[in-house]
N, C-alpha and C positions, 0 to 999 in steps of 0.2 A: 475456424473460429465462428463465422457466420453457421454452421451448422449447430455447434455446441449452444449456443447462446439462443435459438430458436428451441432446441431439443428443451432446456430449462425454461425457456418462454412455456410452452405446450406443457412439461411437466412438474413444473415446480420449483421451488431454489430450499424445500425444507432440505435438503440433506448435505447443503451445502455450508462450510464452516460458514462463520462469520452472519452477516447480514449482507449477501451478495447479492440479489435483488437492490437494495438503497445503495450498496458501491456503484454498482452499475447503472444507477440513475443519475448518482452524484457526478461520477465520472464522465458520463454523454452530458451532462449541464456545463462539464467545461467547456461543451464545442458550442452548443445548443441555447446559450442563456442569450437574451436579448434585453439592452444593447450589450454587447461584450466587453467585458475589462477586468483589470486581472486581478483583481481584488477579491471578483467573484469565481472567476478560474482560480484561484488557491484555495478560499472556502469550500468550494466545491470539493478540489481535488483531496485534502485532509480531512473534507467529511469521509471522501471516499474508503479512504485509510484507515478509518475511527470504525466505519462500518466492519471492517473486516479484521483488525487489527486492534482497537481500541477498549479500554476496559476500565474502572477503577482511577485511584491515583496515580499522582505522577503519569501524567497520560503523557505527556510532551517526553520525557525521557524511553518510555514502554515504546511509544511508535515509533521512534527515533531508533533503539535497540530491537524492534522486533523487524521492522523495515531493514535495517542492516545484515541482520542475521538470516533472513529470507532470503536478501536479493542478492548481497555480496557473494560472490563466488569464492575470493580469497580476501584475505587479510585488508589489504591496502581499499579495496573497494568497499567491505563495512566501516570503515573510519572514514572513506569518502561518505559513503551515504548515510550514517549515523551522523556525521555535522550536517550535510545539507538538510535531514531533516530537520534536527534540532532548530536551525535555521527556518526552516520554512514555516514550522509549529508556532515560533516564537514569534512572527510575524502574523501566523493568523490570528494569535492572544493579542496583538495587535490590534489587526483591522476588527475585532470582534467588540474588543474592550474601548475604541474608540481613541488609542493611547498613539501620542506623536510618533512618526514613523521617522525612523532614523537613514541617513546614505544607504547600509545595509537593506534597511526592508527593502527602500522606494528598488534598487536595483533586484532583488527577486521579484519585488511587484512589477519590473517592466517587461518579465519574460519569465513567465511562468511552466515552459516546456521540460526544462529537466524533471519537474514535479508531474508534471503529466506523464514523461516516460517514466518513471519510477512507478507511479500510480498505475498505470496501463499494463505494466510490467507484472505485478503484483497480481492484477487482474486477471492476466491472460494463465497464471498459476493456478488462482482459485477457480477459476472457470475449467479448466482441465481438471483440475482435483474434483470438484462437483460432477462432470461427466464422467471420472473412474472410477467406480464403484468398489470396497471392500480395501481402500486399501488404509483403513482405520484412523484417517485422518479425520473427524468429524465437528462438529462443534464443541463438543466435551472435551475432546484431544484439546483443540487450540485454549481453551478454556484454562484447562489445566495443565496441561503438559508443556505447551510453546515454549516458554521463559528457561527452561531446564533445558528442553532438547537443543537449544541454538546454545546450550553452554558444552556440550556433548559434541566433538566435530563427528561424528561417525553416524549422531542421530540427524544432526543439520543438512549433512549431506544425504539422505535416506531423504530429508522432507523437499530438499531442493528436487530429487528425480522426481517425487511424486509431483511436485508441483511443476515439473517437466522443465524447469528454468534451465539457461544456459550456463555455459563454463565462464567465468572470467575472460575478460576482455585480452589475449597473449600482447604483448609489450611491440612494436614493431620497429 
């Protein structure tokens, strides 16, 4: 990973979907921000997501539905992580807008890691998809095609290998 993320340093992030250069600023701010608090560790980490994911209206259901459909392997884990983002989103309209924070938020606010793994997750996809060249996933792809293909399991699964993700977690 330290290799790929240097090679993009030296040569650029234009040909990489999204706004991955500012994911990956947003992202190192959740480690990096001083003094630390988790307010700004979720800001941070749903910029991250907006940068590479985010588009238009309805933004809070899109990263919620395109976050699931990226990272879920099967079934059971896009409804996991379609609510948790729902959740997370809903809590950064939140802290953004200034609006009282309910039992709900305050506990995502006290530990904001699963949102980092998810986030980091996502990351170490785009970052591999920007180091493999030609396999016509590019900005206009995500731009236009995303929303359809995660409705597609045949195409979903084609963008999870490019984006090198793993299998579902097997049951133990």
């Amino acid at each position: 990973m330290v290799a790929a993320l240097r090679h993009l340093e030296e040569h650029g992030y234009g040909t990489s979907p999204g706004n991955l250069d500012l994911a990956l600023r947003s992202y190192m701010a959740t480690y990096d921000r001083w003094p630390s608090s988790g307010d700004s560790r979720v800001l941070d980490a749903i910029t991250a997501v907006e940068a590479l994911l985010g588009s238009g209206t309805e933004i809070a259901f899109k990263l919620s539905f395109r976050m699931a459909g990226v990272l879920g392997g099967d079934e059971a884990e896009r409804v996991a992580i379609f609510r948790e983002m729902k959740a997370y989103y809903d809590l950064r309209s939140k802290l953004v807008h200034g609006a009282a924070l309910k039992e709900k938020h305050r506990a995502l606010l006290a530990d904001p890691e699963r949102l980092r793994h998810l986030v980091r997750e996502l990351l170490r996809g785009f970052v591999h998809l920007a180091r493999t060249p030609g396999l016509g996933y590019d900005k206009n792809w995500f731009q236009e095609h995303l929303d359809v293909a995660l409705q597609v399991e045949s195409e979903r699964v084609a963008l999870r290998e490019a984006l090198n993700l793993r299998e579902p977690r097997q049951s133990e």
